[in-house]
N, C-alpha and C positions, 0 to 999 in steps of 0.2 A: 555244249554251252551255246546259247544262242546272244547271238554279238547286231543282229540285225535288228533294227526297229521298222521296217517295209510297211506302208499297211497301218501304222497305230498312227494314235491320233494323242497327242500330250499336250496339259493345259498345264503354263507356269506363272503361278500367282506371285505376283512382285517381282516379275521376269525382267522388266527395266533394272534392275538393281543390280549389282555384283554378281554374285551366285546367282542368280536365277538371270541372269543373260550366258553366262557361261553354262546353265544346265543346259537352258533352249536350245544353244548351239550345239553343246553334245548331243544331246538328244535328236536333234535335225540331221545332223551330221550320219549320227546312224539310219537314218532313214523314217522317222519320226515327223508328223505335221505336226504344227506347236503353233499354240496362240499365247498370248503372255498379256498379262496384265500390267497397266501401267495408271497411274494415278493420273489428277490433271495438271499437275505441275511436269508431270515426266512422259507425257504424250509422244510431244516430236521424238525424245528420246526413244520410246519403244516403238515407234513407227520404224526408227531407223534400226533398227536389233531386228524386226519384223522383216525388214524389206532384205536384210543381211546375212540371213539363212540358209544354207543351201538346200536347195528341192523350191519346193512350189505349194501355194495353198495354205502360207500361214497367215496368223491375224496377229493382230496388236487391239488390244480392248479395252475399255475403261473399266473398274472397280476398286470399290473402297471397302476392304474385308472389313471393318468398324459397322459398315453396316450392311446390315445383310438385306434389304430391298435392293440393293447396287451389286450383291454376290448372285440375288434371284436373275436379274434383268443380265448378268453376264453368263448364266446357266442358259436362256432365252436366247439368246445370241447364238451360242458355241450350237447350242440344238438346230437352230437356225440354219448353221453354217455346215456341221456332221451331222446330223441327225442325234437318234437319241444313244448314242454309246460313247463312252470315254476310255480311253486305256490306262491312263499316267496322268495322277494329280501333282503336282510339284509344288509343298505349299513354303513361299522364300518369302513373303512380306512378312516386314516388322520393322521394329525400329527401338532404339534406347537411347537412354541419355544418363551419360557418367555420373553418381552419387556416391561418396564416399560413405562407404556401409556404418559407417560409425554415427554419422550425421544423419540420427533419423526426421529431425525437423524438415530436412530437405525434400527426404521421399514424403510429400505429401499428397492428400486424398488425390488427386486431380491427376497427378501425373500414374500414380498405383492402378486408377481406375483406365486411364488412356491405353498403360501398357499393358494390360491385361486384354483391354477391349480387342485389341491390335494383334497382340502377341499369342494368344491364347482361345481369346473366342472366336476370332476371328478366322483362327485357321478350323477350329473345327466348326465354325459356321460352312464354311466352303466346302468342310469337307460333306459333312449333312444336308448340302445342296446339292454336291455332284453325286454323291454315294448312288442313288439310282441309275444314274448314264454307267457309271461305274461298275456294278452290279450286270449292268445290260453285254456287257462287253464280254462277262463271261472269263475275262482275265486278267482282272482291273491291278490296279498297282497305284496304293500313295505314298509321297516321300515327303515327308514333314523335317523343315532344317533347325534342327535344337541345337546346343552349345553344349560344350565342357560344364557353362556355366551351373548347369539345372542337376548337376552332381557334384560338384568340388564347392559350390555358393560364392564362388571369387569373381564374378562378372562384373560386370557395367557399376549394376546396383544390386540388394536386394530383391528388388520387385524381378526385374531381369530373369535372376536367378531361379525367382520363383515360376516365372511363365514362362522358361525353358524345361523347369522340372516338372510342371504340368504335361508339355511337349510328350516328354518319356511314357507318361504313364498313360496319357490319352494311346500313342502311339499301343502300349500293350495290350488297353482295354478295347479298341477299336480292332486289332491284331485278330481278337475273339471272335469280336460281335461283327463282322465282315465275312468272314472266312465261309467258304473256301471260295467264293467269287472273287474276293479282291484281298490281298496283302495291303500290310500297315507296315512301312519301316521307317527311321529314324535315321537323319544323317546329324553327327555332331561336333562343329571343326570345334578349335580353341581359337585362338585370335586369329584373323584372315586378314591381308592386307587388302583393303576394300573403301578406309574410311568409313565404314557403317558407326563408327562409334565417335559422336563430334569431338573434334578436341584431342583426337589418338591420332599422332601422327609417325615420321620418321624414326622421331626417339624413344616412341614407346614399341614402336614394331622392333625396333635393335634391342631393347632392355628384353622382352617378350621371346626375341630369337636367342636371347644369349642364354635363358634360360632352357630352351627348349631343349629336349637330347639331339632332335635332328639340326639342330642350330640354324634355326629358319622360320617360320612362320608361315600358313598355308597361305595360297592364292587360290582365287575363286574359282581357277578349274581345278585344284586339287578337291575341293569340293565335290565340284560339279560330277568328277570321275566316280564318287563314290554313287551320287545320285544315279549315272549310266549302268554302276554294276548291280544297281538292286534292279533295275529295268532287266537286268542282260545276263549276267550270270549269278547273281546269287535269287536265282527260282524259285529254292525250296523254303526261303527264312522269312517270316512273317511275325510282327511285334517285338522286334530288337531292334536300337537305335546304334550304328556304326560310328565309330570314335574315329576322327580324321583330324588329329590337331599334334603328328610330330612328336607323342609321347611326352605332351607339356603336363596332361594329369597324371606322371607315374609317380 
């Protein structure tokens, strides 16, 4: 089993965020350079998760997965910075907003088209940008972070629902069409206490845990571990997404 990352180089797209600052660190931790991506609102923030790392050599970068001239210009950068190889893409941006699945007036055009752009295209815009550094590497590895939701449909919203279950099957069909230079895996928690979701807070993380069989609710390094073991020991598995969410979908 190999437990070392020495030597690799891992880019975490929405690494200012819950889960993708807890991947960064694990990933560094084992010995991993890690750049992360952070929007412009959350700069300082990932400056400081950047500087907070252990080892030496990582970056804090701008990008807006929504659009992909801003995904081009941070593939430009990272090349800049390593050359042209990448080991580990980590794709953690996204974002939702709670819509009662019942209330479809609510899910309207604008917000279907935002989370999609965000959630869905936007990870595999990155990924279709880095796939050649990735490729170059000779033993690349992407971890895309999907939900419970994109299989049970009880998320956020609908739409949610829907560009998690996309996650999965991108995840498969990429599985294929990569192989054998680079693996596709899938990490999928159920609710994580992170505030990613507005408006979720203490008393839904208690309702959330009392349901769970492990009567808890994941934290974003229970995540993030899963993300380290598709780096580190699970070698052989490519186009299957990992269920980390406490046995909340059984």
């Amino acid at each position: 089993m190999t437990t070392s990352l020495d030597g690799r180089l891992a880019l975490v797209v929405g690494g200012a965020g819950g889960i993708g600052a807890a991947s960064a660190r694990m990933l560094a931790e084992a010995g991993a350079r890690v750049a992360i991506t952070h929007t412009a609102r959350s700069a300082d923030k990932a400056a400081a998760i950047a500087a907070a790392l252990p080892g030496t050599g990582h970056l804090a970068l701008p990008a807006d997965v929504a659009d992909t001239a801003s995904i081009v210009a941070l593939r430009d950068a990272v090349r800049a910075a390593w050359g042209d190889a990448l080991h580990i893409l980590v794709n953690t941006a996204g974002f939702t907003k709670a819509v009662p699945h019942a209330d479809l007036d609510a899910l309207d055009d604008a917000l279907i088209d935002r989370m999609f752009a965000v959630n869905w295209r936007g990870q595999f815009a990155v990924i279709r940008t880095f796939a050649p550094m990735l490729k170059a590497s000779g033993d690349g590895l992407i971890v895309s972070i999907s939900s419970i939701a994109g299989q049970n449909g009880t998320g956020s919203s609908i739409a949610y629902c829907a560009t998690k279950a996309g996650i999965d099957v991108m995840t498969k069909s990429l599985g294929r069409a990569l192989a054998p230079e680079v693996r596709v895996m899938g990490v999928a928690p159920g609710a994580v206490d992170t505030g990613f979701v507005p408006g979720r807070g203490a008393e839904f993380n208690s309702k959330a845990a009392a349901t769970t069989p492990l009567k808890r609710i994941a934290t974003a390094d229970d995540v993030a571990e899963a993300v380290l073991a598709c780096a580190t020991s699970l070698r052989f598995a490519t186009g299957t997404t990992l269920v980390v969410d406490g046995g909340r979908s059984l």
